[in-house]
C-alpha positions in Angstrom: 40.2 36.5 -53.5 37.9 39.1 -54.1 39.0 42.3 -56.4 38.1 45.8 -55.3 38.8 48.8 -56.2 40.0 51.4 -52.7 37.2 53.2 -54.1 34.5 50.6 -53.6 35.6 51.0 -49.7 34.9 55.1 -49.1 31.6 54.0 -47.6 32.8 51.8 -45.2 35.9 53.9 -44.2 33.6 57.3 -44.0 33.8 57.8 -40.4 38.0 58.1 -40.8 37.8 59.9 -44.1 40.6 57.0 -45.1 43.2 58.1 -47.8 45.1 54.9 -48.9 48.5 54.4 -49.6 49.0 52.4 -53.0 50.8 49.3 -52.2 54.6 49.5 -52.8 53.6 53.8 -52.7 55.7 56.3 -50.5 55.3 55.1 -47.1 53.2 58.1 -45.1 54.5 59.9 -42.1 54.6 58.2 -38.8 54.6 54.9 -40.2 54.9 52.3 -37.9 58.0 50.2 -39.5 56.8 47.0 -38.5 54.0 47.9 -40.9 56.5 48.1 -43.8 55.9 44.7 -44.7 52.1 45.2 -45.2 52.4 48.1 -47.1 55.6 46.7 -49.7 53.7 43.3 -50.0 52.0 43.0 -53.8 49.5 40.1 -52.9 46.6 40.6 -50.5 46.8 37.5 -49.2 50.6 38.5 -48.0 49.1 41.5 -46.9 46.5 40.0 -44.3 49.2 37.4 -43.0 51.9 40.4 -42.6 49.1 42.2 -40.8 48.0 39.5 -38.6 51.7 38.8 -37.2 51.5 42.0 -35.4 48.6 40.9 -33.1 49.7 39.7 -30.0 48.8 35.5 -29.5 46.9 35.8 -26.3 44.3 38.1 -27.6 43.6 35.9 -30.4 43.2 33.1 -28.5 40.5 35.3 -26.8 38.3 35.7 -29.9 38.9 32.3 -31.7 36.3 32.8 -34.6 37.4 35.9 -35.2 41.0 35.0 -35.5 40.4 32.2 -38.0 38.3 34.6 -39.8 41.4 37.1 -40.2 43.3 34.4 -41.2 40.9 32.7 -43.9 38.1 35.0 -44.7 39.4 38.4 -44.9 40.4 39.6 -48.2 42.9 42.4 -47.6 44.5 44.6 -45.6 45.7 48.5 -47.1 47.8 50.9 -45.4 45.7 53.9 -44.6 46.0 57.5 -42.9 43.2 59.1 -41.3 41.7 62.4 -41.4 43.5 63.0 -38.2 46.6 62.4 -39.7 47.1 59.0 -37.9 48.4 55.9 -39.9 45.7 52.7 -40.0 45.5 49.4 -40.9 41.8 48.6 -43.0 41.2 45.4 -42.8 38.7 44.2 -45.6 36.2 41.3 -45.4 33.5 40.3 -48.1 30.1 41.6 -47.5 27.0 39.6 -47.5 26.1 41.1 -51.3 28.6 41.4 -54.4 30.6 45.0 -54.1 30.2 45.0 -50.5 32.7 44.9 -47.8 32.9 45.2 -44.2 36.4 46.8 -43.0 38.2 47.3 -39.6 40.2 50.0 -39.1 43.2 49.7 -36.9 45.1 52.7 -35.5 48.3 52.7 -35.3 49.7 52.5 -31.5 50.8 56.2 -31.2 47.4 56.9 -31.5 47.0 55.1 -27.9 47.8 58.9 -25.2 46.9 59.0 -22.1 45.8 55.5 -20.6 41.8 55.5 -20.2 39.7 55.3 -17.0 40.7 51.4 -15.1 42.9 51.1 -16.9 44.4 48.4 -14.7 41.4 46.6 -15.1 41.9 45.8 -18.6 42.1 42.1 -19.0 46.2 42.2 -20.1 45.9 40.8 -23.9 43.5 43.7 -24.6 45.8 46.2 -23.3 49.0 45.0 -24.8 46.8 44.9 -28.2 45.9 48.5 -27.6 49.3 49.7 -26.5 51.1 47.8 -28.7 49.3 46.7 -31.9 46.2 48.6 -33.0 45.5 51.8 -30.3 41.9 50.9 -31.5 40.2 48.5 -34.0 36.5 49.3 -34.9 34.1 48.6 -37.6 31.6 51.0 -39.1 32.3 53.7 -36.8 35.2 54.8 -34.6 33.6 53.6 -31.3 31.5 50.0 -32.7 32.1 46.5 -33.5 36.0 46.5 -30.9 37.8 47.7 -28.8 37.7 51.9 -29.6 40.0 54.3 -29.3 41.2 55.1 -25.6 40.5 58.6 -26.5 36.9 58.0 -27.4 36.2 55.6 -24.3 33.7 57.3 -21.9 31.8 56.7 -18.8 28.1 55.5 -19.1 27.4 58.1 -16.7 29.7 60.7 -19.2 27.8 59.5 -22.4 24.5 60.5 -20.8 26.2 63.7 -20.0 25.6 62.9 -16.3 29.6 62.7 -15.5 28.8 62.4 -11.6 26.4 59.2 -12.0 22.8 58.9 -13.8 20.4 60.2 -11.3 18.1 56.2 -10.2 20.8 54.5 -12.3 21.8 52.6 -8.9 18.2 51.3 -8.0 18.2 49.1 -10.5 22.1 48.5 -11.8 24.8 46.8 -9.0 27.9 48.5 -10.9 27.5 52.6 -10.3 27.2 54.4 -14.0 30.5 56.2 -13.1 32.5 53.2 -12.6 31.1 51.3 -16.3 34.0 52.2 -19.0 33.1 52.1 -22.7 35.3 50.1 -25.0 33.3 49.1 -27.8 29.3 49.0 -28.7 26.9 47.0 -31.2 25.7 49.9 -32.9 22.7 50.5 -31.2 22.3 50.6 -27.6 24.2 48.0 -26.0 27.6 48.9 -24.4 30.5 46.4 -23.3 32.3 48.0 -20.2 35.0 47.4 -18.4 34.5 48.3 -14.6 37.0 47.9 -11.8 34.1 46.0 -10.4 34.6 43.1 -12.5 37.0 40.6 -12.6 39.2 42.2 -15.6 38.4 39.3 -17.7 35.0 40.4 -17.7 32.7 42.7 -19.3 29.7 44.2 -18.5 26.7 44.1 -21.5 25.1 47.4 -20.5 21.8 48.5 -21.7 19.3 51.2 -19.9 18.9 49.6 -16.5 20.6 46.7 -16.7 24.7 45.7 -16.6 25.5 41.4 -17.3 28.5 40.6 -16.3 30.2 38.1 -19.1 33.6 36.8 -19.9 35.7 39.1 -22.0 36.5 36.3 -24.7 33.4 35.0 -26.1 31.2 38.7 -25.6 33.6 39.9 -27.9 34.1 37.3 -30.4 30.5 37.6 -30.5 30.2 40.7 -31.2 33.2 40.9 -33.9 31.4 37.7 -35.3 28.2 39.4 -35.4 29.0 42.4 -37.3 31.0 40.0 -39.8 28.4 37.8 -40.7 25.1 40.4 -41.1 
């Protein structure tokens, strides 16, 4: 494996303002203690596989590439706290360059609240993985590259700042702007939204006047897959 230094990570970690917790180091406040054994472990590689036996099976078997990745290509996994005072998983994978790394950072569940908007039409692996195992898991920032935060998931209609629908949006989109939930995003302008229009192993792709409907699974193995390899 890969050696880094926490410090080579502050740019990827920005958007949380990570501290990390030294292996075998003081375990932080709130601590999850099924996360003990990531934080005690001594070898990366024990690390990722301690970290990866929290997920729940049926969501990996949603986003196969992405599971195999997290079992063969990621490099570590550190025990963080956010600036919010929230313990997090980072998850660290190689970048495409030497001293570059791409890292997910899971909350941990009590950062989960109040349920979001549909929330009964989450597909239920997703929302047993947000309930139960990481009450978010993005990339880069805290809303990109999986399933966000359900405090940061909005509306399209309430990210336009149009909360009671985006005036035309309808004469060209089925699904009303209202009813189009935010999970996650590419980092530019597409959107994949839940809706209780879909089935709720669906997603909508959402860009400006248009919504796909596509099955949960592969959009977001995709998009994990995507952010991975570029």
């Amino acid at each position: 494996m890969t050696d880094f230094d926490t410090a080579d990570l502050d740019v990827s970690v920005e958007a949380w303002a990570l501290t990390f917790v030294e292996p075998g180091g003081p375990a932080p406040d709130r601590l999850p203690p099924s996360w003990r054994p990531v934080l005690e472990a001594a070898d990366p590689g024990t690390r990722r596989d301690a970290a990866l036996a929290l997920w729940n099976p049926d969501l990996l078997a949603l986003i196969p590439q992405f599971a195999d990745a997290l079992r063969h290509h990621f490099l570590d996994v550190r025990v963080g706290v956010t600036d919010e005072g929230i313990p997090a998983l980072a998850y660290v994978a190689p970048g495409l360059s030497p001293g570059e790394f791409h890292v997910w950072v899971g909350y941990a569940p009590e950062a989960f609240g109040e349920e979001p908007q549909f929330w009964s039409s989450f597909a239920p692996p997703l929302q047993t993985f947000l309930r139960t195992v990481h009450a978010g898991f993005t990339c880069e920032t805290r809303t990109s590259f999986g399933p966000c935060r359900p405090a940061y998931m909005e509306t399209v209609a309430e990210q336009a700042d149009s909360p009671d629908g985006i005036p035309g949006w309808e004469d060209e989109v089925d699904i009303p702007s209202t009813r189009l939930l935010i999970i996650t995003e590419d980092g530019g302008i597409l959107h994949y939204c839940v809706s209780p229009d879909l089935r709720p192993d669906q997603l909508a792709l959402v860009e400006p006047g248009e919504a796909e409907p596509v099955d949960l699974g592969p959009a977001l193995d995709k998009l994990l897959m995507w952010r991975l390899e570029n």
